[in-house]
TIRO-2110 file (N, C-alpha, C; in Angstrom, 1 decimal):
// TIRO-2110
10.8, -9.0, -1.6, N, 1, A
9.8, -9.0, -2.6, CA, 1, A
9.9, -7.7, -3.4, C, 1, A
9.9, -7.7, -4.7, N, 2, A
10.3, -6.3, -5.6, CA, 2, A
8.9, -6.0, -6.8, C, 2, A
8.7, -5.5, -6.8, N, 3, A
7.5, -5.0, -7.4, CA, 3, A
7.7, -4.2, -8.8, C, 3, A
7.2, -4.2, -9.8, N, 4, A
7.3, -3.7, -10.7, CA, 4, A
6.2, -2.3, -11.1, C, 4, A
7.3, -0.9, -10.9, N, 5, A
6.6, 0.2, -10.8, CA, 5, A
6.0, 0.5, -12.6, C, 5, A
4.8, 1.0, -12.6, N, 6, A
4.6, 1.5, -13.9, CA, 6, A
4.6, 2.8, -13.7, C, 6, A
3.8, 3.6, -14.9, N, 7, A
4.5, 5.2, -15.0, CA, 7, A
3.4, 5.6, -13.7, C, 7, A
1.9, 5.2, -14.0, N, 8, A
1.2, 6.0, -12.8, CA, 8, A
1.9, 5.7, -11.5, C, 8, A
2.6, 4.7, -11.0, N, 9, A
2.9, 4.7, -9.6, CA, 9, A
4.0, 5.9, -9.3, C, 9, A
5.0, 5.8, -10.4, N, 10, A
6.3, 7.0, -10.3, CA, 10, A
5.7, 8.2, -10.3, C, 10, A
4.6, 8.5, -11.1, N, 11, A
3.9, 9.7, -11.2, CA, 11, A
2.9, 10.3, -9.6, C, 11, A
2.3, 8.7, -9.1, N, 12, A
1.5, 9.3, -8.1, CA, 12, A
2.7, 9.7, -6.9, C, 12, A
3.7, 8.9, -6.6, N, 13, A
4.9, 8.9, -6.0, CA, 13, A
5.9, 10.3, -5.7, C, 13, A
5.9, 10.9, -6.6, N, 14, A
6.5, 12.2, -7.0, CA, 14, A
5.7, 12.9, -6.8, C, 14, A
4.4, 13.1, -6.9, N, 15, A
3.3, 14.1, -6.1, CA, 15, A
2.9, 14.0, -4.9, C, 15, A
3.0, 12.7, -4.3, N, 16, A
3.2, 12.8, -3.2, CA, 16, A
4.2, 13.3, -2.2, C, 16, A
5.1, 12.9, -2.8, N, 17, A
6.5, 13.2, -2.1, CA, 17, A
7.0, 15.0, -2.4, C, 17, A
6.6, 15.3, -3.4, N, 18, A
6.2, 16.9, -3.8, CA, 18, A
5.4, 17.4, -3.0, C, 18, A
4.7, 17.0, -2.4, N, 19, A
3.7, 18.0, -1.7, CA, 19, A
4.0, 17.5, -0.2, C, 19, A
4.8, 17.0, 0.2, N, 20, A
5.1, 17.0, 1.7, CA, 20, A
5.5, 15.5, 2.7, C, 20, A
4.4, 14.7, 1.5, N, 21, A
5.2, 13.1, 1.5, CA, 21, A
5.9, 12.8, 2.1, C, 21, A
5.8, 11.8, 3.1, N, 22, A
7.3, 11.1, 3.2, CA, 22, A
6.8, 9.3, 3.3, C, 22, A
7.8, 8.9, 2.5, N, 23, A
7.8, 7.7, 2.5, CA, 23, A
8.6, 6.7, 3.3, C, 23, A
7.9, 5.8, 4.4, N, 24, A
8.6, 5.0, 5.4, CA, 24, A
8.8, 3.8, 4.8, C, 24, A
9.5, 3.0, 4.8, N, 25, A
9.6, 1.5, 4.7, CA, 25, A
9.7, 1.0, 5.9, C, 25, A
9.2, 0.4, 6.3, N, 26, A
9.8, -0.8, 7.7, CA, 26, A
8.8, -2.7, 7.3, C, 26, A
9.4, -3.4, 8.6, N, 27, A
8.7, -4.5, 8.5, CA, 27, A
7.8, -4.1, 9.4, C, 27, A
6.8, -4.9, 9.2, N, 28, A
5.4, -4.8, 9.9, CA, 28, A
4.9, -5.8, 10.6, C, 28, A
5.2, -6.1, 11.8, N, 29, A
4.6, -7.8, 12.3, CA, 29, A
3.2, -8.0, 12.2, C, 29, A
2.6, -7.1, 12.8, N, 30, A
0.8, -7.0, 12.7, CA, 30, A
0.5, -5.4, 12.6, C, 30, A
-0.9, -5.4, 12.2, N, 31, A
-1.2, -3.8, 12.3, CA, 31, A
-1.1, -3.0, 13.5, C, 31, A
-1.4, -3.6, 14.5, N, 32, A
-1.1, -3.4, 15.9, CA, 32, A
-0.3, -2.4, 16.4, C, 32, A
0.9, -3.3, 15.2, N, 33, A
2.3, -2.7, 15.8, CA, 33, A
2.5, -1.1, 15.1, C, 33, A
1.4, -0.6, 14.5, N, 34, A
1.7, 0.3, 14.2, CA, 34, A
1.5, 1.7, 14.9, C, 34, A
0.5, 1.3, 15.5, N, 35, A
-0.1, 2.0, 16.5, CA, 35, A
-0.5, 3.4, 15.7, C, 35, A
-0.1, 4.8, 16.8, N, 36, A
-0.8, 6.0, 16.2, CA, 36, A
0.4, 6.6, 15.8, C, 36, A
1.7, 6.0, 15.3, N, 37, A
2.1, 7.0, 14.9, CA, 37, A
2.2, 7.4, 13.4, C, 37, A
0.9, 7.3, 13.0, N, 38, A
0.8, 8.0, 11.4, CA, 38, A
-0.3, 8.5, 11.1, C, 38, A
-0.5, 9.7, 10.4, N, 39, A
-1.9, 9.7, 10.1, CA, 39, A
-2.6, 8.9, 9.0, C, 39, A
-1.4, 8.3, 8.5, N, 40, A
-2.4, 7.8, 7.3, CA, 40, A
-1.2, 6.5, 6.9, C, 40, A
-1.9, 5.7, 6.3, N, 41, A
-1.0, 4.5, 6.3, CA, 41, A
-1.6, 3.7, 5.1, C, 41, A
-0.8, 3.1, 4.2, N, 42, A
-1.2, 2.8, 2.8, CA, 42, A
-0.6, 1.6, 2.7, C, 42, A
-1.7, 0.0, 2.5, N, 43, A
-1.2, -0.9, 3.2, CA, 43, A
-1.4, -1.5, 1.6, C, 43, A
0.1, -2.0, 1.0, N, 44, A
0.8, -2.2, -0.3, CA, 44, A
1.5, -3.7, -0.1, C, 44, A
0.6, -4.8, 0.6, N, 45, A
1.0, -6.2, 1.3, CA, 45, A
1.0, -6.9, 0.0, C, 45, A
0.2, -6.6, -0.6, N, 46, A
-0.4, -8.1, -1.7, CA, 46, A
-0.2, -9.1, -1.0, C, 46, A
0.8, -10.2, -1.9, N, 47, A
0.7, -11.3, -1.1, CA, 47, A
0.7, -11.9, 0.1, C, 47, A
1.3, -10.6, 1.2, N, 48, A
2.2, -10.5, 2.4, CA, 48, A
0.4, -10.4, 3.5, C, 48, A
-0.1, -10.2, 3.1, N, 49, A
-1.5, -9.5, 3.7, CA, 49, A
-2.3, -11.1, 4.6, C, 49, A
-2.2, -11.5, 4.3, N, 50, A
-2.5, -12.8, 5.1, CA, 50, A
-1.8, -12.9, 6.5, C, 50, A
-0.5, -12.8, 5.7, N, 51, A
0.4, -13.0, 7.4, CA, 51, A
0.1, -11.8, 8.1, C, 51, A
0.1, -10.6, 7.6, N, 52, A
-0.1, -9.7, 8.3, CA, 52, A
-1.3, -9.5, 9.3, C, 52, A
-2.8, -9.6, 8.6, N, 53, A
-3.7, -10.2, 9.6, CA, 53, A
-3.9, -11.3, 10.6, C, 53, A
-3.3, -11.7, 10.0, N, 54, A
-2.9, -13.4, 10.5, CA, 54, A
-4.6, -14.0, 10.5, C, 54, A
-4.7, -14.2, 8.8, N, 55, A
-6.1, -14.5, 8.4, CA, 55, A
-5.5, -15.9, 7.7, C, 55, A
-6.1, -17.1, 8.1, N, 56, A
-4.9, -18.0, 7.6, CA, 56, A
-6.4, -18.3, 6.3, C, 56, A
-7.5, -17.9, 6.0, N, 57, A
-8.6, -18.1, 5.6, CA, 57, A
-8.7, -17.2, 4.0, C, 57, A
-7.5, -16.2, 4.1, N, 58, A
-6.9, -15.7, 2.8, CA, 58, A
-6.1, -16.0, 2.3, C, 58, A
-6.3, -15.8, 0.9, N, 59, A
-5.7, -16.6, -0.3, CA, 59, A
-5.4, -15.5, -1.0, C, 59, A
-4.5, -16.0, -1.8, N, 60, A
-4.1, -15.0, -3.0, CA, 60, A
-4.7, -15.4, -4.1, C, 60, A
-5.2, -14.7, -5.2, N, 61, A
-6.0, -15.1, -6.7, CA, 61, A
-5.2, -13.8, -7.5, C, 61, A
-5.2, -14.2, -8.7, N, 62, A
-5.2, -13.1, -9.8, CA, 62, A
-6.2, -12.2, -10.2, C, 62, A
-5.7, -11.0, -10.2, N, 63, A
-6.9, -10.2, -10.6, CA, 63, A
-6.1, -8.5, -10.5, C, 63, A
-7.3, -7.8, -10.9, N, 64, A
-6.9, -6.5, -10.6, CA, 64, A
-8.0, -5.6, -9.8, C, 64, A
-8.5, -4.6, -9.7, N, 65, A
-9.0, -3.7, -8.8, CA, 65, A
-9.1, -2.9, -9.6, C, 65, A
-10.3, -2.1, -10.4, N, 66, A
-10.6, -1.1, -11.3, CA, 66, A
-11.4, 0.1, -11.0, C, 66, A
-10.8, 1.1, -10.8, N, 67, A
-12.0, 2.2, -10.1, CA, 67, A
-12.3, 2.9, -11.6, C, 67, A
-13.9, 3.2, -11.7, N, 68, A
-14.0, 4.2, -13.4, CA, 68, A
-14.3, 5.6, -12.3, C, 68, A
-13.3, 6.1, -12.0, N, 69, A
-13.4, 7.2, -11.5, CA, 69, A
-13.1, 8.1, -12.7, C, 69, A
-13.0, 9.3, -13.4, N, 70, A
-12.8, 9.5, -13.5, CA, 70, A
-11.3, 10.5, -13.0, C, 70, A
-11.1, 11.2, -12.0, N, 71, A
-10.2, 11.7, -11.3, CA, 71, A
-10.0, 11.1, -10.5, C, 71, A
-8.7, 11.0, -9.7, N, 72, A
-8.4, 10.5, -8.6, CA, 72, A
-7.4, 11.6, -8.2, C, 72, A
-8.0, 12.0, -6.5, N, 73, A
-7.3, 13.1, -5.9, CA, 73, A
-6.6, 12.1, -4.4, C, 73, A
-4.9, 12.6, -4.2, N, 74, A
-4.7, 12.1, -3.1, CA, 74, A
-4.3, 12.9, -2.4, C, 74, A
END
């Protein structure tokens, strides 16, 4: 599955990865399997997030997620 990056993701991406970041890819069977070896983990499933919990009770819908933050620090 391929995703289409806009400018904020390349932007948040490169500041991350600038300040010490590292970015893992792997497959993920369940969260389980991830255990402790991260401190922090940024879960980018969309459609895939069902199988992952194995919530057979989620659906996928359209939509978006809007924060009126002003700033966002990561």
């Amino acid at each position: 599955m391929k995703s289409r990056k806009n400018k904020s993701d390349v932007f948040l991406s490169f500041r991350f990865l600038s300040n010490g970041g590292v970015i893992v890819k792997q497959k993920i069977e369940s969260l389980d399997s991830i255990g402790t070896q991260y401190d922090c983990v940024v879960n980018c499933t969309g459609l895939g997030a069902g199988k992952l919990v194995k919530d057979e009770n989620l659906h996928p819908i359209r939509g978006q997620v809007k924060c009126d933050f002003s700033q966002v620090y990561i």
